[in-house]
C-alpha positions, 0 to 999 in steps of 0.5 A, a space after each residue: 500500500 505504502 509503494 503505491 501511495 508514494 508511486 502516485 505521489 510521485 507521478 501526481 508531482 510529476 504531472 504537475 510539474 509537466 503542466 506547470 512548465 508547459 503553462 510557463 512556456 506559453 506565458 513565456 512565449 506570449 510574453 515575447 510576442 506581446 514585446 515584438 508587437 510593441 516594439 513594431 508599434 513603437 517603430 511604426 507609430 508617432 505618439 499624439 503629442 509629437 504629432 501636434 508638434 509636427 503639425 504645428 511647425 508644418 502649420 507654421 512654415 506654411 504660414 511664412 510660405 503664404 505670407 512670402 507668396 502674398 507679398 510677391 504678389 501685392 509687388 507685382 500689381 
């Protein structure tokens, strides 16, 4: 009776510990994917505040550009 109970505690241990491993690779795994996707997102993608700031220098150049072009063509009149 003895042998069997620890044969089974043995093999109870051991399933565990299959399972266990198993659940840590995928977590593992997905713990890698999920980093690779943000960093394709961080590659591709510009943040809000930075795309307000290049919007407001375009704004501002083309601001100056439209200024230039309306005094050229106040000259030529």
């Amino acid at each position: 009776m003895l042998e069997a109970a620890v044969g089974l505690a043995l093999a109870t241990i051991s399933g565990v510990a299959a399972i266990t491993n198993r659940v840590y690779n995928r977590c593992h795994e997905l713990d890698r994917r999920i980093d690779k996707i943000e960093l394709r997102i961080a590659e591709q993608y510009v943040s809000k505040s930075d795309l307000s700031e290049i919007v407001d220098r375009m704004e501002t150049h083309m601001i100056r550009i439209e200024n230039k072009l309306d005094k050229i063509a106040i000259t030529r009149r």
